[in-house]
Backbone as XML, in Angstrom:
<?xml version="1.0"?>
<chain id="A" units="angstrom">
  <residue number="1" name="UNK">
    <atom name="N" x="118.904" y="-12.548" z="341.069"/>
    <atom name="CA" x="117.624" y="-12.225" z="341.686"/>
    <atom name="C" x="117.325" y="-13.232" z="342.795"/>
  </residue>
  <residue number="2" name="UNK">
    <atom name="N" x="116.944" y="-12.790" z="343.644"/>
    <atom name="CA" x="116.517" y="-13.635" z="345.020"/>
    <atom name="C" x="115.521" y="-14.833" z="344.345"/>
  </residue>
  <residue number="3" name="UNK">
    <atom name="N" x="115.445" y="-16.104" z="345.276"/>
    <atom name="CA" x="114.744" y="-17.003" z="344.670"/>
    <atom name="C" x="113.253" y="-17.239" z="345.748"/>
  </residue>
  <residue number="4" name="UNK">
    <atom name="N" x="113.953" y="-16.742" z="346.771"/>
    <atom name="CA" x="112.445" y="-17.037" z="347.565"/>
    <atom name="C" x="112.113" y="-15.956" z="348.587"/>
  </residue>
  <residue number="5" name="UNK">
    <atom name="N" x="110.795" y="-15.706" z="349.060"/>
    <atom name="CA" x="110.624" y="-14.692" z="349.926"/>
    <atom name="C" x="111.380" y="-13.768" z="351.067"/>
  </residue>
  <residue number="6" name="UNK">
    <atom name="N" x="111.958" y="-14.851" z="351.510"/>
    <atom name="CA" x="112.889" y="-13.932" z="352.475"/>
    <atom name="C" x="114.149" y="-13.756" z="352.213"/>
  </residue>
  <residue number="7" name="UNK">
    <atom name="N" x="114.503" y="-14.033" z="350.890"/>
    <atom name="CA" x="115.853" y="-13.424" z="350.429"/>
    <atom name="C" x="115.080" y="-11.777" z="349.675"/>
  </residue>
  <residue number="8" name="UNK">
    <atom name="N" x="114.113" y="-11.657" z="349.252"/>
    <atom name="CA" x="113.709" y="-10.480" z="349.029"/>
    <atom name="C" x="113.407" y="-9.785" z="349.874"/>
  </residue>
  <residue number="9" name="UNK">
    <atom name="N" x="113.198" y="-9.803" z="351.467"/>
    <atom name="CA" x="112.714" y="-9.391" z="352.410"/>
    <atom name="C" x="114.120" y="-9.329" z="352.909"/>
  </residue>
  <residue number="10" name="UNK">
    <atom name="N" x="115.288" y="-9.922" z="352.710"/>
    <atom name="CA" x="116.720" y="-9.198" z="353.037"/>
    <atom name="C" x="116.845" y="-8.197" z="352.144"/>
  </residue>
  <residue number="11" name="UNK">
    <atom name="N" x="116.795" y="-8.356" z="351.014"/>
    <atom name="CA" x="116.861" y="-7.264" z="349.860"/>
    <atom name="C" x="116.352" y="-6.411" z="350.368"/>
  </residue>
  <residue number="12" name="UNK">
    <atom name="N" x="115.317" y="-6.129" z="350.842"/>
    <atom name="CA" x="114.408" y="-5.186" z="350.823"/>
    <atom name="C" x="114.708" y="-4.197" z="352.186"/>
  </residue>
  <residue number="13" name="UNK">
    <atom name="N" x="115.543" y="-4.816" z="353.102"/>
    <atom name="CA" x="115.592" y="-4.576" z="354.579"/>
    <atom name="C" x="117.316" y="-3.860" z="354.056"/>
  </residue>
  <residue number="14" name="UNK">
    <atom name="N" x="118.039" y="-4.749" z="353.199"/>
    <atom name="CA" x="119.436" y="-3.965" z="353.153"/>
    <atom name="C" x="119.539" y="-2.825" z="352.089"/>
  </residue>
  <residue number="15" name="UNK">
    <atom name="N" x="118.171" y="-2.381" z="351.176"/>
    <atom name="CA" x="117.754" y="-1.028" z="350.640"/>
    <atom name="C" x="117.191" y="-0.014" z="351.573"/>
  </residue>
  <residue number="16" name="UNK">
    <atom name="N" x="116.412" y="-0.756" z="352.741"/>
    <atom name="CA" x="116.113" y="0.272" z="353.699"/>
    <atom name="C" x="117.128" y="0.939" z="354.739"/>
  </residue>
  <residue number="17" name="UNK">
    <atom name="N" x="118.079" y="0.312" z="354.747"/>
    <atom name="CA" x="119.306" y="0.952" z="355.440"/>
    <atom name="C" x="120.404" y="1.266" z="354.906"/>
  </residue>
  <residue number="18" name="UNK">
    <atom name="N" x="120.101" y="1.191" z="353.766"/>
    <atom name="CA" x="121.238" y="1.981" z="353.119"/>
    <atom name="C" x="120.571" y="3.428" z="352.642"/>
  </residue>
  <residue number="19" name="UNK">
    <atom name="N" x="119.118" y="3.528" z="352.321"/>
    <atom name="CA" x="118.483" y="4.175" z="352.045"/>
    <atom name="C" x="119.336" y="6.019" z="352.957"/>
  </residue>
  <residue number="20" name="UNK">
    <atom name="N" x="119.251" y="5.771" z="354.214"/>
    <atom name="CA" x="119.937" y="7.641" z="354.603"/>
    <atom name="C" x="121.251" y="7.645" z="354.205"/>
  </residue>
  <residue number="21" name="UNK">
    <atom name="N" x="122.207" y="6.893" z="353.628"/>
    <atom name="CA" x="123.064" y="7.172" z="353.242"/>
    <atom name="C" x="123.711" y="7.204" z="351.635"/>
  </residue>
  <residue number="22" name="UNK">
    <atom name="N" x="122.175" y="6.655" z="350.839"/>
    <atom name="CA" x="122.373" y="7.206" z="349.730"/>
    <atom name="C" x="121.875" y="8.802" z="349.743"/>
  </residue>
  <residue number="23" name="UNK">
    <atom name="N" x="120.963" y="9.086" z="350.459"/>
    <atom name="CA" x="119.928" y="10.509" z="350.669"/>
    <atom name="C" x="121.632" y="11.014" z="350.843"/>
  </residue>
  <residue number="24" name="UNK">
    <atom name="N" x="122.390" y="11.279" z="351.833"/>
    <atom name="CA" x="123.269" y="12.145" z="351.887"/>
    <atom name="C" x="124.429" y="12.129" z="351.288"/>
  </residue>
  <residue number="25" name="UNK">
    <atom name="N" x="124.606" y="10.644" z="350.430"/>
    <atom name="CA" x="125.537" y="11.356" z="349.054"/>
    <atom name="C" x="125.047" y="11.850" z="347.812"/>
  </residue>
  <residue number="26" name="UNK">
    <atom name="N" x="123.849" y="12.054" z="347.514"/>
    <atom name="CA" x="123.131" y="12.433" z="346.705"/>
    <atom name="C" x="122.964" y="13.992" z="347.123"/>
  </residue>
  <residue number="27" name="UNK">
    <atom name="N" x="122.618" y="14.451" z="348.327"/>
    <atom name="CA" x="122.809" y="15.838" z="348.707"/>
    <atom name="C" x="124.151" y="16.228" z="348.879"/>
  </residue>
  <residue number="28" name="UNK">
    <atom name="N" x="125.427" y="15.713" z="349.392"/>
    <atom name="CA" x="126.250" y="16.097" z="348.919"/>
    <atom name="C" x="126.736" y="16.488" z="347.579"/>
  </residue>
  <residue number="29" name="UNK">
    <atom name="N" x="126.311" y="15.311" z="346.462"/>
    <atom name="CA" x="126.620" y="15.374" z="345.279"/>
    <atom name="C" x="126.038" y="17.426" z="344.991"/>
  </residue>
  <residue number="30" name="UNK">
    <atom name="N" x="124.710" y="16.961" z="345.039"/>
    <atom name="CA" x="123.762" y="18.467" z="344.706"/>
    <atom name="C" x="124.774" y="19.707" z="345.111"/>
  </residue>
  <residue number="31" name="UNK">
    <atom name="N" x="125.158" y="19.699" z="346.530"/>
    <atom name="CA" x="125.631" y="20.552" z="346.952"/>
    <atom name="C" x="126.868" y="21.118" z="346.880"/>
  </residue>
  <residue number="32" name="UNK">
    <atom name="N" x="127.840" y="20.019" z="346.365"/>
    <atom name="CA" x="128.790" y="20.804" z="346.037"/>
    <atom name="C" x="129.555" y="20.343" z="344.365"/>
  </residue>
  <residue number="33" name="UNK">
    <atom name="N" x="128.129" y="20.750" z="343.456"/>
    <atom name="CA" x="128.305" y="20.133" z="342.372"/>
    <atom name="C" x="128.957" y="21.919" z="341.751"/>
  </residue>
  <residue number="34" name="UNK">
    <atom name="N" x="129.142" y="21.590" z="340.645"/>
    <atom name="CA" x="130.154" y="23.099" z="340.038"/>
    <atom name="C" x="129.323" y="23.108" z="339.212"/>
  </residue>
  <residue number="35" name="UNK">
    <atom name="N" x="128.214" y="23.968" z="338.960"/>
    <atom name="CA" x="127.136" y="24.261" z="338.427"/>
    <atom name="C" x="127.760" y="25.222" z="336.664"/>
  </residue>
  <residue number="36" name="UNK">
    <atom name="N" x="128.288" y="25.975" z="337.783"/>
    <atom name="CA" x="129.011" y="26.901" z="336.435"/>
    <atom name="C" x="130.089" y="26.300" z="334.959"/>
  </residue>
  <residue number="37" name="UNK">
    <atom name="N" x="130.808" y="25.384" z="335.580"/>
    <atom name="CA" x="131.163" y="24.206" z="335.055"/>
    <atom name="C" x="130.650" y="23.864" z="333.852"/>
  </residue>
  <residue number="38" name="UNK">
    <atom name="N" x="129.497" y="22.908" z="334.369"/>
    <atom name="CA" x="128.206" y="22.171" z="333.475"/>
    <atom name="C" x="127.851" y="22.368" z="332.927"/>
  </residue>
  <residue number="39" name="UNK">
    <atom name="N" x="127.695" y="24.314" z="333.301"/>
    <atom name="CA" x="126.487" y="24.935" z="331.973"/>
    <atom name="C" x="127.610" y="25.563" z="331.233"/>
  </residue>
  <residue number="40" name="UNK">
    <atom name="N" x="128.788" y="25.881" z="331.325"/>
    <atom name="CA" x="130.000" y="26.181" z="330.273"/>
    <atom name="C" x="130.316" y="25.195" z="329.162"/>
  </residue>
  <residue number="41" name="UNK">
    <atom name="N" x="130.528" y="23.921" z="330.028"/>
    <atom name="CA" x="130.530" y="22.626" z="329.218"/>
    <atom name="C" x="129.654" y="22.330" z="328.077"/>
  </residue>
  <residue number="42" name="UNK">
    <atom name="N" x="128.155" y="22.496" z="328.797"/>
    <atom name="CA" x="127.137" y="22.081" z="327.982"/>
    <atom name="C" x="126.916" y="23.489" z="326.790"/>
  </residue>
  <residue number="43" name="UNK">
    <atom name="N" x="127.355" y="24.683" z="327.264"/>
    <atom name="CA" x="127.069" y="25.726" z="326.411"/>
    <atom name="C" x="128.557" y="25.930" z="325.180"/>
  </residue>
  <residue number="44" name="UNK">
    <atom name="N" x="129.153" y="24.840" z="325.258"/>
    <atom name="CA" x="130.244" y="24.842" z="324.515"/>
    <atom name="C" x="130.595" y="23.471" z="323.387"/>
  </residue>
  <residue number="45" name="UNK">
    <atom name="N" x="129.703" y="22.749" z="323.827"/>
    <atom name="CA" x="129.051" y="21.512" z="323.369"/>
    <atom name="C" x="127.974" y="21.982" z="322.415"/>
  </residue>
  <residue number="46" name="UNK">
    <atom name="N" x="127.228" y="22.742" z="322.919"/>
    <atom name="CA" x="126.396" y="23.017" z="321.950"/>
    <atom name="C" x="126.969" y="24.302" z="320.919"/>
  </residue>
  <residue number="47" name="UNK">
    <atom name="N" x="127.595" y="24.636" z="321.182"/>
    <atom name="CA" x="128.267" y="25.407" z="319.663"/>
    <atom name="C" x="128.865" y="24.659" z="318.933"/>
  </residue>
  <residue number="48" name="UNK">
    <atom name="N" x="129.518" y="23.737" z="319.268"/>
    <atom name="CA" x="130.724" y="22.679" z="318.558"/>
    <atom name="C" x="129.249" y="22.271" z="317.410"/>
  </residue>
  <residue number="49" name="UNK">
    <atom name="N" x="128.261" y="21.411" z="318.208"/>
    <atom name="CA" x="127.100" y="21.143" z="317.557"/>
    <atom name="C" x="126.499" y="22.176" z="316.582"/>
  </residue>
  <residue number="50" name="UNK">
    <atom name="N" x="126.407" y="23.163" z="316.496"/>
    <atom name="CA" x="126.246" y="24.133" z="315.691"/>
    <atom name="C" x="127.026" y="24.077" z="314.550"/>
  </residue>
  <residue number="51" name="UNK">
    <atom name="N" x="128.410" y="24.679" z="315.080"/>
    <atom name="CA" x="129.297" y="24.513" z="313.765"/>
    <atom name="C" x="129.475" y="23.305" z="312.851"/>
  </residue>
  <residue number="52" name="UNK">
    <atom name="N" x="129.359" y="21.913" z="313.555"/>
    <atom name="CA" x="129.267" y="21.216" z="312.824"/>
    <atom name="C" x="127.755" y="20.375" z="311.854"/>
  </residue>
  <residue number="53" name="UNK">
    <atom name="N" x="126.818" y="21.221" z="312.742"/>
    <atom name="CA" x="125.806" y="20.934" z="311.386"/>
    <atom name="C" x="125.842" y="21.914" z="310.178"/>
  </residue>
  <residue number="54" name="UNK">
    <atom name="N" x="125.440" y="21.082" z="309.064"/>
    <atom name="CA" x="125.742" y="21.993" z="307.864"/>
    <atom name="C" x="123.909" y="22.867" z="308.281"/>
  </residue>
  <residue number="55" name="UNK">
    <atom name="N" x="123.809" y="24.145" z="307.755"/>
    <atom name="CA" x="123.095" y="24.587" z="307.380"/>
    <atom name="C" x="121.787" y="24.092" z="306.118"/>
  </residue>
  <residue number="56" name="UNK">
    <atom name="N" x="120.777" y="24.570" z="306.275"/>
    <atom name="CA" x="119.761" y="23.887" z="305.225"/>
    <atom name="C" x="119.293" y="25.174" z="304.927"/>
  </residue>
  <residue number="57" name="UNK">
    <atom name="N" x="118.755" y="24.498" z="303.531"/>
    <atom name="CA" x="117.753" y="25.831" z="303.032"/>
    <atom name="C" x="116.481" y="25.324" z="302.867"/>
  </residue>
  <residue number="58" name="UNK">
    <atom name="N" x="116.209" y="24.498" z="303.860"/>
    <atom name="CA" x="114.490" y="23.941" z="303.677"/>
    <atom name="C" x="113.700" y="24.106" z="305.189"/>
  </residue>
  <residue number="59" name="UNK">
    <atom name="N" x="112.625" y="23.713" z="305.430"/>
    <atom name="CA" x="112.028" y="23.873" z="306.742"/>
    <atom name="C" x="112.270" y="22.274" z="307.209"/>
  </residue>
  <residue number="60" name="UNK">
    <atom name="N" x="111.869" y="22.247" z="308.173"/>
    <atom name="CA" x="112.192" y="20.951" z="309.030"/>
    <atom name="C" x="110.851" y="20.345" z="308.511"/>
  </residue>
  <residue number="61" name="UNK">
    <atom name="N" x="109.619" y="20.652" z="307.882"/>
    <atom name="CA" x="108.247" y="20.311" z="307.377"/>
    <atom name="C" x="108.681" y="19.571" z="306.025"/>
  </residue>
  <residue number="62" name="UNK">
    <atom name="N" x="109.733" y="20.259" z="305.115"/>
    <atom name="CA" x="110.235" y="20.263" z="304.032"/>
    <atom name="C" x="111.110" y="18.710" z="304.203"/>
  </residue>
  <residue number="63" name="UNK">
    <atom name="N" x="111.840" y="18.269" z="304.685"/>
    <atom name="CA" x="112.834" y="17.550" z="305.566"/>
    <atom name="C" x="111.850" y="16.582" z="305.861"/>
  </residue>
  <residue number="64" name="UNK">
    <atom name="N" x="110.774" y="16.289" z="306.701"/>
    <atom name="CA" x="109.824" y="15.419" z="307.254"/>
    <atom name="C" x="109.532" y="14.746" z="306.249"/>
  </residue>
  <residue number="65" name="UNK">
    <atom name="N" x="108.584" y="15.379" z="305.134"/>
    <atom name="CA" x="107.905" y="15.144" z="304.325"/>
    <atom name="C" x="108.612" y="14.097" z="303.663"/>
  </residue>
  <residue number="66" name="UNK">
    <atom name="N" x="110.229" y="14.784" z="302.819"/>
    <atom name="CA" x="111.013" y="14.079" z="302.291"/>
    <atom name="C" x="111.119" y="12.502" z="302.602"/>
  </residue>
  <residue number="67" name="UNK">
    <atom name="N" x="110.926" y="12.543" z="303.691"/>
    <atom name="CA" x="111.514" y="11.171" z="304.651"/>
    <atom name="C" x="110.325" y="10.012" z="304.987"/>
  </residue>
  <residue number="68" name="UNK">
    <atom name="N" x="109.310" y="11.244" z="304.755"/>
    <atom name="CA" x="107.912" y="10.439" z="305.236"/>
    <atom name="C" x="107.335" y="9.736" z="303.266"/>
  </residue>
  <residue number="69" name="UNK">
    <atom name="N" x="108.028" y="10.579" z="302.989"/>
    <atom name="CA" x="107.677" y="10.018" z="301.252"/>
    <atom name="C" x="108.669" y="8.635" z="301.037"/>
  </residue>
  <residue number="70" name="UNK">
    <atom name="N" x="109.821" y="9.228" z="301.075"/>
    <atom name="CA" x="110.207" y="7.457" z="300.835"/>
    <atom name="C" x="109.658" y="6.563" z="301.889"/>
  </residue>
  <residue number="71" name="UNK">
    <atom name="N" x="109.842" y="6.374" z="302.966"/>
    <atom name="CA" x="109.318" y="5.457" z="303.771"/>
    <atom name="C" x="107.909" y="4.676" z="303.212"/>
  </residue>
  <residue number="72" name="UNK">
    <atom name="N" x="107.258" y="5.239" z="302.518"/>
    <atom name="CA" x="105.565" y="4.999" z="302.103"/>
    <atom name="C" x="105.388" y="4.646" z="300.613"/>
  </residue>
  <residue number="73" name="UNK">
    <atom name="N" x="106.917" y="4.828" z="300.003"/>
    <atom name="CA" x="106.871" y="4.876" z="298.680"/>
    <atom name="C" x="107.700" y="3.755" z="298.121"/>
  </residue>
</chain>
């Protein structure tokens, strides 16, 4: 971390000029991101997650409670 004023006032001057050239790898990023990709990924991730939770036969109220009782008990 800078120790005195005008090393933060360089800081501050070499964020402002770098500043349009993070803006346009950040819109690049956006723009030629593979959207379809991501949401395959993430929609395949979340089944894995599925299959591997076991099933319950209680409500998530049922579950709370449980948890909120020992904690207090």
């Amino acid at each position: 971390m800078p120790d005195d004023q005008s090393q933060y006032k360089q800081l501050a001057m070499q964020w402002k000029r770098a500043t349009p050239y993070l803006a346009a790898a950040r819109r690049y990023d956006i723009e030629h991101q593979d959207t379809v990709g991501a949401i395959t990924s993430l929609s395949e991730l979340c089944k894995l997650s599925i299959k591997r939770t076991p099933l319950t036969r209680t409500s998530g109220f049922v579950e709370m409670y449980r948890i909120l009782s020992r904690s207090n008990g």
